[in-house]
Predicted model as a PDB file, atoms N, CA, C, CB and O in Angstrom, pLDDT in the B-factor column:
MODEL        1                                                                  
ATOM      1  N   UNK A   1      37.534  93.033  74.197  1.00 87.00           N  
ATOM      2  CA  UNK A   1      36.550  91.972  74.056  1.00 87.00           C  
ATOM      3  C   UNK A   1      35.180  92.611  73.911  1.00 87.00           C  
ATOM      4  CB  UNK A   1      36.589  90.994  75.269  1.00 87.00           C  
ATOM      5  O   UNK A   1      34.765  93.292  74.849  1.00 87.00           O  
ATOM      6  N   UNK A   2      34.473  92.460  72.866  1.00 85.00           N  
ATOM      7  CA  UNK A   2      32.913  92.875  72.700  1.00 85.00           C  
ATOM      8  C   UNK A   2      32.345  91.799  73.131  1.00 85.00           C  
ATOM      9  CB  UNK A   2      32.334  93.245  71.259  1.00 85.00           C  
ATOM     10  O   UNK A   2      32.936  90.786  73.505  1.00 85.00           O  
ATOM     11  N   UNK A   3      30.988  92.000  73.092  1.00 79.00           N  
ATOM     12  CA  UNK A   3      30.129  90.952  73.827  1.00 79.00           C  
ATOM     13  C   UNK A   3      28.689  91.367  73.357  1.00 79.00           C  
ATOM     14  CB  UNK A   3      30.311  90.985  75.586  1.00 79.00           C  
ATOM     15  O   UNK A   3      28.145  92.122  74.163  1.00 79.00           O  
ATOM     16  N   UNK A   4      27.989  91.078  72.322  1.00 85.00           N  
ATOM     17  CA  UNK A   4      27.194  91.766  71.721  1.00 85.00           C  
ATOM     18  C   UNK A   4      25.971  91.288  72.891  1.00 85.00           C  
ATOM     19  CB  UNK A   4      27.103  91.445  70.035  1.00 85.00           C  
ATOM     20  O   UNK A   4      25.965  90.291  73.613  1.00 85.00           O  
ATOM     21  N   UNK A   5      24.880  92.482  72.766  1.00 87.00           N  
ATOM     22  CA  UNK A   5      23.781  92.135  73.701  1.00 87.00           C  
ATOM     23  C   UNK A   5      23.073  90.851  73.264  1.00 87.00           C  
ATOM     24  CB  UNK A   5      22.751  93.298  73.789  1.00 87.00           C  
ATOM     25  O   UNK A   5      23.582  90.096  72.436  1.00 87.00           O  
ATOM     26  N   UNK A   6      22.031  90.649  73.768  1.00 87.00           N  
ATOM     27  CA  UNK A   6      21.531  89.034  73.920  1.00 87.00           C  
ATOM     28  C   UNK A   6      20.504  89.260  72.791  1.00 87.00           C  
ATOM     29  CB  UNK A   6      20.760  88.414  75.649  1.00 87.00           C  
ATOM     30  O   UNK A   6      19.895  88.275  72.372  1.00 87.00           O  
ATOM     31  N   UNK A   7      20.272  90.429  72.287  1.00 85.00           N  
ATOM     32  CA  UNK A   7      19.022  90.624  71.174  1.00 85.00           C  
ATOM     33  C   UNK A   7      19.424  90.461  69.941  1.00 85.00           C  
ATOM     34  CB  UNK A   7      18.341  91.982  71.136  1.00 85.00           C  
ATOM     35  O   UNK A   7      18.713  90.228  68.964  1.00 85.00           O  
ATOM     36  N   UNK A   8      21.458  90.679  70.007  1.00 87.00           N  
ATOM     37  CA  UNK A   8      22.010  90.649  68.746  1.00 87.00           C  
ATOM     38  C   UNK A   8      22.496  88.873  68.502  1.00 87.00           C  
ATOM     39  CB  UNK A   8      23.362  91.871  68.724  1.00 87.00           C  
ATOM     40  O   UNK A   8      23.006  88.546  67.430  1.00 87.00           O  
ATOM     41  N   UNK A   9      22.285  87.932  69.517  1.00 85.00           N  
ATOM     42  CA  UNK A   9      22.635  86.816  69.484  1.00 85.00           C  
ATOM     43  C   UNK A   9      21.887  85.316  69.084  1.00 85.00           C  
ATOM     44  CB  UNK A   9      23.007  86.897  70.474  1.00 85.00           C  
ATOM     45  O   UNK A   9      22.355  84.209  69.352  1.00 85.00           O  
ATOM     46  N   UNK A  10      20.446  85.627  68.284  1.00 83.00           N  
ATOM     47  CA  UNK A  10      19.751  84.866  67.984  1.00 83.00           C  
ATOM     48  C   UNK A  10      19.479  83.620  69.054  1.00 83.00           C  
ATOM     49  CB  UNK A  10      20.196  84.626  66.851  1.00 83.00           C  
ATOM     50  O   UNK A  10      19.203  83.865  70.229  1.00 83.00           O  
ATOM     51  N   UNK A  11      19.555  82.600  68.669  1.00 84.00           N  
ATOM     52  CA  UNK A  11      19.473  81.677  69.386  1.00 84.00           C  
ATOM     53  C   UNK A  11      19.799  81.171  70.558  1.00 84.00           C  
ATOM     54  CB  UNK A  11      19.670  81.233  68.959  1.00 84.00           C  
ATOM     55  O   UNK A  11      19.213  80.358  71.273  1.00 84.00           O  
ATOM     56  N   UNK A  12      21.351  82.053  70.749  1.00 91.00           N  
ATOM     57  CA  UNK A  12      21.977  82.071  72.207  1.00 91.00           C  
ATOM     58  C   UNK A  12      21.329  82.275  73.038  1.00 91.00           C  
ATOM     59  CB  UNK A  12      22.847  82.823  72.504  1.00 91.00           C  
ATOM     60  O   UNK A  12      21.661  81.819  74.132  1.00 91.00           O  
ATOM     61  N   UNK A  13      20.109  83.047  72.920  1.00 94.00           N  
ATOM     62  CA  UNK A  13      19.257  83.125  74.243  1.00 94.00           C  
ATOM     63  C   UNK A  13      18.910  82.009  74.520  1.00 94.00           C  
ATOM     64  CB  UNK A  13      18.088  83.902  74.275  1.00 94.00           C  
ATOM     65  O   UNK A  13      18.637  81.976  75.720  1.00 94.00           O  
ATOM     66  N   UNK A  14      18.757  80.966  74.001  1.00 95.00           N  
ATOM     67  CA  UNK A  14      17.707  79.674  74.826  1.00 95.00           C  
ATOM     68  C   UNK A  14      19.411  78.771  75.498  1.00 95.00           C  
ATOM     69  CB  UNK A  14      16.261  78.197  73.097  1.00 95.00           C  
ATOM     70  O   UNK A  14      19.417  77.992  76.450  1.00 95.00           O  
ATOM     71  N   UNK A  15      20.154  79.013  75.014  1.00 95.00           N  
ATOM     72  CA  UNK A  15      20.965  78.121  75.500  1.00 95.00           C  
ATOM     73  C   UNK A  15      21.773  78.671  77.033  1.00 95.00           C  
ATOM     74  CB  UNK A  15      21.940  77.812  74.267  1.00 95.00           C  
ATOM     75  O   UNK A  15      22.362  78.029  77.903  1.00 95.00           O  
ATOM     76  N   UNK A  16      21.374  80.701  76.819  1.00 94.00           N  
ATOM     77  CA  UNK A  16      21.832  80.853  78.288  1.00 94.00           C  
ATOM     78  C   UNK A  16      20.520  80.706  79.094  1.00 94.00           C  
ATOM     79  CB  UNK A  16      22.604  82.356  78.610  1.00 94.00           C  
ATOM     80  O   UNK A  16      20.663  80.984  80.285  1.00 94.00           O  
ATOM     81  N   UNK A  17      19.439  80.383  78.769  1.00 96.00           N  
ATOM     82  CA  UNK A  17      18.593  80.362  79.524  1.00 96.00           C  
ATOM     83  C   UNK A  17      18.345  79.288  80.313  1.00 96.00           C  
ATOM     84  CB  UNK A  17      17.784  80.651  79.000  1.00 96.00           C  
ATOM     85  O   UNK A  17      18.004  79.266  81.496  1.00 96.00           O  
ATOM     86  N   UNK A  18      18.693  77.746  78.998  1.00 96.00           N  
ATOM     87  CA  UNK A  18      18.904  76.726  80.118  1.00 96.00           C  
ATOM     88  C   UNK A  18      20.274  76.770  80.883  1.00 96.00           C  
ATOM     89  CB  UNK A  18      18.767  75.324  79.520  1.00 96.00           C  
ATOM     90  O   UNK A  18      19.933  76.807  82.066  1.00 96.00           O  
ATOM     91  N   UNK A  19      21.436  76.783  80.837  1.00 96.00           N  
ATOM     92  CA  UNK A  19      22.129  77.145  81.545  1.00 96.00           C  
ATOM     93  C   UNK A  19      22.230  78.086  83.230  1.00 96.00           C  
ATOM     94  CB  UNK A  19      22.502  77.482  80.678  1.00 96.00           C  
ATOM     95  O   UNK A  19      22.767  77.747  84.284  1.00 96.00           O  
ATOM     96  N   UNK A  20      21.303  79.600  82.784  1.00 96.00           N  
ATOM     97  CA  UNK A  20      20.479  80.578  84.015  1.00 96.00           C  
ATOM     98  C   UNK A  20      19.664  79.305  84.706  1.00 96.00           C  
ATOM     99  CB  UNK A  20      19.145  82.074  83.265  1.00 96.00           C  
ATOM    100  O   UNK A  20      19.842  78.946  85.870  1.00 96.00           O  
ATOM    101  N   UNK A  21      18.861  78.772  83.900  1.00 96.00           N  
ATOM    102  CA  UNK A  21      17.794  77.524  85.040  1.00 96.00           C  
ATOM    103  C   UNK A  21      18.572  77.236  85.532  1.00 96.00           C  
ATOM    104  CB  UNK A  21      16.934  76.149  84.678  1.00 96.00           C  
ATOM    105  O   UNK A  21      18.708  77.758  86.639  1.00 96.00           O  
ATOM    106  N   UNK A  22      19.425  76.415  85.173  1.00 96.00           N  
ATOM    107  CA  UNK A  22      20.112  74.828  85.912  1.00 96.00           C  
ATOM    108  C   UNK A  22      20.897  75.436  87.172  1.00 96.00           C  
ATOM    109  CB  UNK A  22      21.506  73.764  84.680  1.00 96.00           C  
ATOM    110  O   UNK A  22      20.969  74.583  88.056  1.00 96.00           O  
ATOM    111  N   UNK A  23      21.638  76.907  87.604  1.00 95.00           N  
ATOM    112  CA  UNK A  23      22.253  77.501  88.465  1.00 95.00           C  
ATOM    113  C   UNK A  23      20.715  77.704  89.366  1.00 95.00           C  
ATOM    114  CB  UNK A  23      23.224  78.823  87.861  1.00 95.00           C  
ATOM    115  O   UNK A  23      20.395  76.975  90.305  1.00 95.00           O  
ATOM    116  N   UNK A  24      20.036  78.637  88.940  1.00 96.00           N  
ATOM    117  CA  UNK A  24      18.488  78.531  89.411  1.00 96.00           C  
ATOM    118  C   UNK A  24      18.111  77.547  90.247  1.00 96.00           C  
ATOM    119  CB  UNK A  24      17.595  78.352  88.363  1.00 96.00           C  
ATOM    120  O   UNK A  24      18.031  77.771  91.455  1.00 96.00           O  
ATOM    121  N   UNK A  25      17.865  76.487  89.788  1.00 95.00           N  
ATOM    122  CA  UNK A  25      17.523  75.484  90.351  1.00 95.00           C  
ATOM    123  C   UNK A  25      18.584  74.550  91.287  1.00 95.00           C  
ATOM    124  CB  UNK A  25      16.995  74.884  89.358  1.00 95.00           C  
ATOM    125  O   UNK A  25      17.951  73.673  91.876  1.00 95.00           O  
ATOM    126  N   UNK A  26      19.690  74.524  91.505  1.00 95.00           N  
ATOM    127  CA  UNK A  26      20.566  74.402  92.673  1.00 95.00           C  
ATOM    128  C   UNK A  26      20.347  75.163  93.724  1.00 95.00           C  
ATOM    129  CB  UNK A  26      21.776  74.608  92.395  1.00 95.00           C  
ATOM    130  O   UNK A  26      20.131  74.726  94.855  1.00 95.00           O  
ATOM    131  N   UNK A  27      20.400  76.647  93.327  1.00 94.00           N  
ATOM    132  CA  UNK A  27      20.545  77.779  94.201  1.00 94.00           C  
ATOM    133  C   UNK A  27      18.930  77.135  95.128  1.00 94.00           C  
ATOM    134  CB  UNK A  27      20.562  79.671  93.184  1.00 94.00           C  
ATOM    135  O   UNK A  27      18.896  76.721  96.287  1.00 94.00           O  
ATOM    136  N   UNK A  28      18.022  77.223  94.376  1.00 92.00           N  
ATOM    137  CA  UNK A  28      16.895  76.936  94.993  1.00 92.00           C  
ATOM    138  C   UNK A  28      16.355  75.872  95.800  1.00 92.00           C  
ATOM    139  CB  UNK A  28      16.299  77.013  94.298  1.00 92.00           C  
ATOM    140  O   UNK A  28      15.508  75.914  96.692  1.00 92.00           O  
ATOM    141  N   UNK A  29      17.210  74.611  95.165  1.00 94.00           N  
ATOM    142  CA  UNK A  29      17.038  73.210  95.501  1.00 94.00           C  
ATOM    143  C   UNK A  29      16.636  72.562  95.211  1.00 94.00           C  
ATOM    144  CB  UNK A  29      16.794  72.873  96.111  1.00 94.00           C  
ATOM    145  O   UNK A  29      16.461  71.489  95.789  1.00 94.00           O  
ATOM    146  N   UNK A  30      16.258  72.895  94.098  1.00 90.00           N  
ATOM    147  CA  UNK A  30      14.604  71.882  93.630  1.00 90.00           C  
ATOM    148  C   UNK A  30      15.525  71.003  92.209  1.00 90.00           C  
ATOM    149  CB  UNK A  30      12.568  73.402  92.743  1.00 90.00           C  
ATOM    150  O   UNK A  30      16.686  71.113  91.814  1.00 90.00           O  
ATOM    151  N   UNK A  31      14.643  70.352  91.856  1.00 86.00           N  
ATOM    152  CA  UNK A  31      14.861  69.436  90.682  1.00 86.00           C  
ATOM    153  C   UNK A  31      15.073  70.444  89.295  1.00 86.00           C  
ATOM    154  CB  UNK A  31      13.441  68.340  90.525  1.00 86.00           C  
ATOM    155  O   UNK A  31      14.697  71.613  89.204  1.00 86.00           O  
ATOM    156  N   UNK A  32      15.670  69.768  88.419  1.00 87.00           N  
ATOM    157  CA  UNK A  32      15.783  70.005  86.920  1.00 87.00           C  
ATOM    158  C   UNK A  32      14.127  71.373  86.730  1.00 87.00           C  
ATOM    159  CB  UNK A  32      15.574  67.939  85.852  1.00 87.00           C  
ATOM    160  O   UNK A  32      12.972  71.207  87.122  1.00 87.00           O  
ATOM    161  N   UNK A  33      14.802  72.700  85.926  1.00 91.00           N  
ATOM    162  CA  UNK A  33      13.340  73.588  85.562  1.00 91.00           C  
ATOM    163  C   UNK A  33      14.179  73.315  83.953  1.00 91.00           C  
ATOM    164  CB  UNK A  33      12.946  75.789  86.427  1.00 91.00           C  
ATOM    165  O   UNK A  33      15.237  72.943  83.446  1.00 91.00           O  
ATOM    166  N   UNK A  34      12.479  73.933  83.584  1.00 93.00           N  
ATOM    167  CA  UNK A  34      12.772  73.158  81.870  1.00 93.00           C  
ATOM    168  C   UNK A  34      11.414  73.981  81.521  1.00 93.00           C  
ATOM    169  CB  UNK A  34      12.692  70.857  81.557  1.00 93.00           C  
ATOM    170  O   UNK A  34      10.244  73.913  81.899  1.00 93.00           O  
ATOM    171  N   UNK A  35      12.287  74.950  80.439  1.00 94.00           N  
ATOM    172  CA  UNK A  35      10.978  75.722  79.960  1.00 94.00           C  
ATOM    173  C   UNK A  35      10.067  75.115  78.941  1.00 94.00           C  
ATOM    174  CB  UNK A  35      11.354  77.010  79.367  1.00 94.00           C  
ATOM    175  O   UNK A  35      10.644  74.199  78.356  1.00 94.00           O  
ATOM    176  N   UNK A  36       9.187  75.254  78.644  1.00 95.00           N  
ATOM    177  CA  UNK A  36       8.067  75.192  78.349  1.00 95.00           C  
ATOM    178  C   UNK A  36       7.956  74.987  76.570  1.00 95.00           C  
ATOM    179  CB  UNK A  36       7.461  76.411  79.013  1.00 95.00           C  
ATOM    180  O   UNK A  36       8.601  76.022  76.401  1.00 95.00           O  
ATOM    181  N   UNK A  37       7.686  74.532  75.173  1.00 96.00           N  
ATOM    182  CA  UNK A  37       8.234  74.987  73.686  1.00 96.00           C  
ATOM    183  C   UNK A  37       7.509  76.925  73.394  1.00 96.00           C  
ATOM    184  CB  UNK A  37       7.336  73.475  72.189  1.00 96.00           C  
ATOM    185  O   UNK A  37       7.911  77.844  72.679  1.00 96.00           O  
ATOM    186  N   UNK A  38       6.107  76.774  74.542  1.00 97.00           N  
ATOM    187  CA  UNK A  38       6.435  78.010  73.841  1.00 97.00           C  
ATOM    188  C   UNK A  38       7.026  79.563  75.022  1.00 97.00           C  
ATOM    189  CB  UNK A  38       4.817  78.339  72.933  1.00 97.00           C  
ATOM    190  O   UNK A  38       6.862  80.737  74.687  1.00 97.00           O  
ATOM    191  N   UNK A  39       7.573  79.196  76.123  1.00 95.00           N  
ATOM    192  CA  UNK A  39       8.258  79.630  76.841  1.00 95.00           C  
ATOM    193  C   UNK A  39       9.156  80.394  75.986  1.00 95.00           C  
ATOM    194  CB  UNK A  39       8.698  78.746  77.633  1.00 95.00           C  
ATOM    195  O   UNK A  39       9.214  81.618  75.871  1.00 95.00           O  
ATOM    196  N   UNK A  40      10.219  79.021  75.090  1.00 95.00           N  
ATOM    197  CA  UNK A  40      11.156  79.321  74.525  1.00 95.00           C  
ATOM    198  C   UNK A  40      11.113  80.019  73.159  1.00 95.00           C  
ATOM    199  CB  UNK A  40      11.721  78.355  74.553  1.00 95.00           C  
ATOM    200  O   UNK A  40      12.097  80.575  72.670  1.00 95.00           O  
ATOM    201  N   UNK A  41       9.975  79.956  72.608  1.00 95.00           N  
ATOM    202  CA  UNK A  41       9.593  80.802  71.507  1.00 95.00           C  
ATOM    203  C   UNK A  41       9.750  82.115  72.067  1.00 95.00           C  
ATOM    204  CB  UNK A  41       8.174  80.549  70.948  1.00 95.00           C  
ATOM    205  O   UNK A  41      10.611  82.915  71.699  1.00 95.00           O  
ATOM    206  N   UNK A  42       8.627  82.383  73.247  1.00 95.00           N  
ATOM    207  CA  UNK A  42       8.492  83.613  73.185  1.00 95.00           C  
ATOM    208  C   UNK A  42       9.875  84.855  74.097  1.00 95.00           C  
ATOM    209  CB  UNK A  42       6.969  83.620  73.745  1.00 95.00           C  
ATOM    210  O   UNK A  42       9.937  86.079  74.221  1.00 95.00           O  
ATOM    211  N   UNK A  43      11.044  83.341  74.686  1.00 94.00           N  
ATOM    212  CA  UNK A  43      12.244  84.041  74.862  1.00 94.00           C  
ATOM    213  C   UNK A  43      12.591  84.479  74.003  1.00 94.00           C  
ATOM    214  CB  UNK A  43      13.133  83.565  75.261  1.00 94.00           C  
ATOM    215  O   UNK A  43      13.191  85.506  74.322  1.00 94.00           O  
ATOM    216  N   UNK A  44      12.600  84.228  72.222  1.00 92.00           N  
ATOM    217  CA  UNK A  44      13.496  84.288  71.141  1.00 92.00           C  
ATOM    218  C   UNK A  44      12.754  85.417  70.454  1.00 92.00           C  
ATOM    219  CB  UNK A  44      13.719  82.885  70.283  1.00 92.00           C  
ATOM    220  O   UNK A  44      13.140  86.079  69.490  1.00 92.00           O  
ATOM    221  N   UNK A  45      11.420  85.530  71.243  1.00 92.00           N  
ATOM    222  CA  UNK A  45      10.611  86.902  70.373  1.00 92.00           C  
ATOM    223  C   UNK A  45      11.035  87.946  71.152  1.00 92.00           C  
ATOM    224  CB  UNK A  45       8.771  86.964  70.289  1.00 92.00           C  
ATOM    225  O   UNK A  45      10.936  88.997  70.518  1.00 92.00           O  
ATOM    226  N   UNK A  46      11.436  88.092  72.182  1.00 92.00           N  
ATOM    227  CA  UNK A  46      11.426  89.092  72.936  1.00 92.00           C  
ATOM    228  C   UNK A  46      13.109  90.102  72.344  1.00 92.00           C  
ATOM    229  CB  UNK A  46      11.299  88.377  74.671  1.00 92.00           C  
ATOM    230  O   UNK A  46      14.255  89.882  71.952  1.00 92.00           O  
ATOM    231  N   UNK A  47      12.328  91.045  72.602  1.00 89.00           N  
ATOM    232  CA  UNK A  47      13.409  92.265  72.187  1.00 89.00           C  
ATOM    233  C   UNK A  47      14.553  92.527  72.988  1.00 89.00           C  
ATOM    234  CB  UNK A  47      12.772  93.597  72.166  1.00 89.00           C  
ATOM    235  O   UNK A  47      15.506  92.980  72.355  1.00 89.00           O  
ATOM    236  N   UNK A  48      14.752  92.334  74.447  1.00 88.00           N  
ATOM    237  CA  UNK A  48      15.764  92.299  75.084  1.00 88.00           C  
ATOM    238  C   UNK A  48      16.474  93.213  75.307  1.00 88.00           C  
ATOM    239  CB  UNK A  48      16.299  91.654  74.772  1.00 88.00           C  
ATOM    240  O   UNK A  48      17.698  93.082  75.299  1.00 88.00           O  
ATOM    241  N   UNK A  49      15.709  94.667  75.628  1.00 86.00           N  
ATOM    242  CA  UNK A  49      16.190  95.786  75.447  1.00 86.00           C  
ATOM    243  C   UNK A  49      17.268  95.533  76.816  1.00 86.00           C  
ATOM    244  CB  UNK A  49      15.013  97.055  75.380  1.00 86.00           C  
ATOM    245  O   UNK A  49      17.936  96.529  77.096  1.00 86.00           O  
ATOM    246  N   UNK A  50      17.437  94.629  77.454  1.00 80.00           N  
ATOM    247  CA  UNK A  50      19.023  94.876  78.498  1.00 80.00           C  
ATOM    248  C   UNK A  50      19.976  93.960  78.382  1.00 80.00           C  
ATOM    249  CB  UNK A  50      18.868  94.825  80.137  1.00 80.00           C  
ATOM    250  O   UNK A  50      20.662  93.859  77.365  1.00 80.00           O  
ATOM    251  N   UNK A  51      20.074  93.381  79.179  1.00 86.00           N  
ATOM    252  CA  UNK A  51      21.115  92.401  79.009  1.00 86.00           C  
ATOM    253  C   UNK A  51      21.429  90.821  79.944  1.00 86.00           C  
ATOM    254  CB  UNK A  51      22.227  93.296  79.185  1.00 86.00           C  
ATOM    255  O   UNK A  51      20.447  90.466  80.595  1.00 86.00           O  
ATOM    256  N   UNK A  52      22.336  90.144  80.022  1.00 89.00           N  
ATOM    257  CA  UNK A  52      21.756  88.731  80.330  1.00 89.00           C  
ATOM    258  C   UNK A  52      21.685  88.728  82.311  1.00 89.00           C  
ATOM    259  CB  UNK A  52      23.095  87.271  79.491  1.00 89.00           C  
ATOM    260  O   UNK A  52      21.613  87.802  83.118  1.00 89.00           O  
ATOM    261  N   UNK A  53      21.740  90.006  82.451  1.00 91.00           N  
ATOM    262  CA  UNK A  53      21.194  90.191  83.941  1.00 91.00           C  
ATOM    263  C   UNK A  53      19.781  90.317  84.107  1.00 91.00           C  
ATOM    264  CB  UNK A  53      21.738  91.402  84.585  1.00 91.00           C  
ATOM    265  O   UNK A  53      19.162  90.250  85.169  1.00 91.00           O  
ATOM    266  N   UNK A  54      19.189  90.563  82.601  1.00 93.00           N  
ATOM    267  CA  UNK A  54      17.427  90.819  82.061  1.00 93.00           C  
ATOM    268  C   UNK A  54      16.840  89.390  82.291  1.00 93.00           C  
ATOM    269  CB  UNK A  54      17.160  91.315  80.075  1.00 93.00           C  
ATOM    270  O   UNK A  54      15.923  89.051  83.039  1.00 93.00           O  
ATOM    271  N   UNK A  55      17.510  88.740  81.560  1.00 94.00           N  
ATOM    272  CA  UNK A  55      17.523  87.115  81.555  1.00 94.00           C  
ATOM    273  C   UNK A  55      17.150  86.434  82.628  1.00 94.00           C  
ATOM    274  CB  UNK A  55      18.750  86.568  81.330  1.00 94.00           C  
ATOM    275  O   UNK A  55      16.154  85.738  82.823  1.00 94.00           O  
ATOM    276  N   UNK A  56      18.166  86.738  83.392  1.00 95.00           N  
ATOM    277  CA  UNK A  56      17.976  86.128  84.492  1.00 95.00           C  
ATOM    278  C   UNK A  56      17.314  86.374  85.673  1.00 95.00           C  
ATOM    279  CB  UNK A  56      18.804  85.943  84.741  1.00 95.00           C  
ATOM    280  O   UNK A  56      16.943  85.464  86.414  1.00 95.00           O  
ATOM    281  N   UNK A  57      17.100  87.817  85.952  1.00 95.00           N  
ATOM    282  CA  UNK A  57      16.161  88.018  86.459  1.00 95.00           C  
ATOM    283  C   UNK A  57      14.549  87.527  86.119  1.00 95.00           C  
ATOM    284  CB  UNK A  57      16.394  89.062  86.474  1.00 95.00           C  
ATOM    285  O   UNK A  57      13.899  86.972  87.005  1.00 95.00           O  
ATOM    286  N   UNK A  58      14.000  87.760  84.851  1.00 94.00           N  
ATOM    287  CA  UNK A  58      12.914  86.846  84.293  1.00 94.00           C  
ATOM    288  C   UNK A  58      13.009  85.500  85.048  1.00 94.00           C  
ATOM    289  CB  UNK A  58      13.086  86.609  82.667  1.00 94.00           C  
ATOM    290  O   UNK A  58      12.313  85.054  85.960  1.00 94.00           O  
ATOM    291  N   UNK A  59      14.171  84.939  84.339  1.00 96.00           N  
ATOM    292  CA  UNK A  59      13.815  83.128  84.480  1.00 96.00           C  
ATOM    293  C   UNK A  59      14.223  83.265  86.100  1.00 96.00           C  
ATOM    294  CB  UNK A  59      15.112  81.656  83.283  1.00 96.00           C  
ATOM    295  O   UNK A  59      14.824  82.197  86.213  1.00 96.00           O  
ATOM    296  N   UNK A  60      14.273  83.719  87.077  1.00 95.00           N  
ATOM    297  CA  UNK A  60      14.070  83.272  88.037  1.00 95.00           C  
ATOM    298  C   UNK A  60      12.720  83.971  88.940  1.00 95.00           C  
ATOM    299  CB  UNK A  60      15.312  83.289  88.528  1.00 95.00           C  
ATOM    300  O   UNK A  60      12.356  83.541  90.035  1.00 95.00           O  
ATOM    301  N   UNK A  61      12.204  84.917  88.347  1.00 95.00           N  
ATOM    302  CA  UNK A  61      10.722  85.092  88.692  1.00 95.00           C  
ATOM    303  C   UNK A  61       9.985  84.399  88.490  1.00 95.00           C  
ATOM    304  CB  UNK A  61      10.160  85.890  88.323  1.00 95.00           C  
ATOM    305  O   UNK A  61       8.988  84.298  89.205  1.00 95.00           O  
ATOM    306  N   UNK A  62      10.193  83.668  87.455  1.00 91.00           N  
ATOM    307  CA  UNK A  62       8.863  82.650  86.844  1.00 91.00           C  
ATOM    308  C   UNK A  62       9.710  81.612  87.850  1.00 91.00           C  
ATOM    309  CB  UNK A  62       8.616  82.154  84.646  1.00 91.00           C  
ATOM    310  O   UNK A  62       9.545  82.001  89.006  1.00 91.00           O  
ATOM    311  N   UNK A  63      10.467  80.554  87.804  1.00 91.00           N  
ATOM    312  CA  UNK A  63      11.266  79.772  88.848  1.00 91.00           C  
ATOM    313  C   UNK A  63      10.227  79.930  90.108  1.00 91.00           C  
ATOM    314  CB  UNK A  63      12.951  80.461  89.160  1.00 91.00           C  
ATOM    315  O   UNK A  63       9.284  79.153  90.258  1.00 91.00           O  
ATOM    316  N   UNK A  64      10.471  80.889  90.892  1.00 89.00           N  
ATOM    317  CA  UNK A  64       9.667  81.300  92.312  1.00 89.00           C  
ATOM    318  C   UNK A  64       8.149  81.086  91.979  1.00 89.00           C  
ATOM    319  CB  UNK A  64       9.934  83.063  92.835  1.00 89.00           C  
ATOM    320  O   UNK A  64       7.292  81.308  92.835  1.00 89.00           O  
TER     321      UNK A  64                                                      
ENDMDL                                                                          
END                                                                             
């Protein structure tokens, strides 16, 4: 099974990102997080030199 990194997956980033929130925001307790239009731009600009452990670490710094 390959699993190409998140830089080779275009758009997939915004859809694991809302997905990363919505666990985020249970774990935390709080209501629905919902990024921002240009949040999500500048997820889709970003180069992503790691992987969707990169991801998620981000979206839950900004979260806190």
């Amino acid at each position: 099974l390959v699993v190409p990194p998140i830089r080779e997956r275009g758009d997939d980033v915004l859809a694991l990102a809302d997905r990363i929130l919505e666990r985020i925001a249970r774990e935390l307790g709080r209501t629905e997080l919902e990024l921002s239009r240009e949040s999500r731009q500048a997820l889709l600009a970003h180069h992503w030199p790691g992987n969707v452990r990169e991801l998620r670490n981000v979206l839950e710094r900004v979260a806190l």
